[in-house]
N, C-alpha and C positions, 0 to 999 in steps of 0.2 A: 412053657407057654401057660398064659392062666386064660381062663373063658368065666369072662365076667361077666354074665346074660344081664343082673340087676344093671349095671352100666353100659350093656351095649355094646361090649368092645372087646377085643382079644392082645391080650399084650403078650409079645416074643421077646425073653429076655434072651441076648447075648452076652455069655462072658469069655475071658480069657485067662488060658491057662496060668497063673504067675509061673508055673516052675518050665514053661516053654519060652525059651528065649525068642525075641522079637527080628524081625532077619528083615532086610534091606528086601523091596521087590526087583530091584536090579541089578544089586552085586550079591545076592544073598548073606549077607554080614552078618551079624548081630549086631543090633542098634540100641541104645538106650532107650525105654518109655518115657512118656510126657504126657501131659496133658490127658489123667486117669480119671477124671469125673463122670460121672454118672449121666449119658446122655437121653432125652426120649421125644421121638419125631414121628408124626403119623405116617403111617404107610397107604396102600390103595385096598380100598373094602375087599376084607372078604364075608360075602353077599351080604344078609343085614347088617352082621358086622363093622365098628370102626377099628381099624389095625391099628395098633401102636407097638412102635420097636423102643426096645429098651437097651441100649450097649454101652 
């Protein structure tokens, strides 16, 4: 988590483990990854705060 007071905003970075394999949420498998870019969406204030999630 960083807390950027000069911008206002607090950004949550989410990662993933590379060496935990990725598992189906309904056969529990292992599945291939895809689609690994860098995504970032605002979330809902926390209080003055703008939230931005980072995954």
């Amino acid at each position: 988590m960083k807390l950027q007071l000069g911008q206002g905003q607090i950004v949550i970075e989410v990662e993933h483990d590379p060496d935990v394999p990725t598992t189906c949420p309904e056969c529990g498998q292992a599945v291939p990854r895809h689609d690994t870019r860098t995504r970032r969406w605002r979330h809902l204030d926390t209080c003055q705060y703008r939230t931005i999630i980072e995954a």
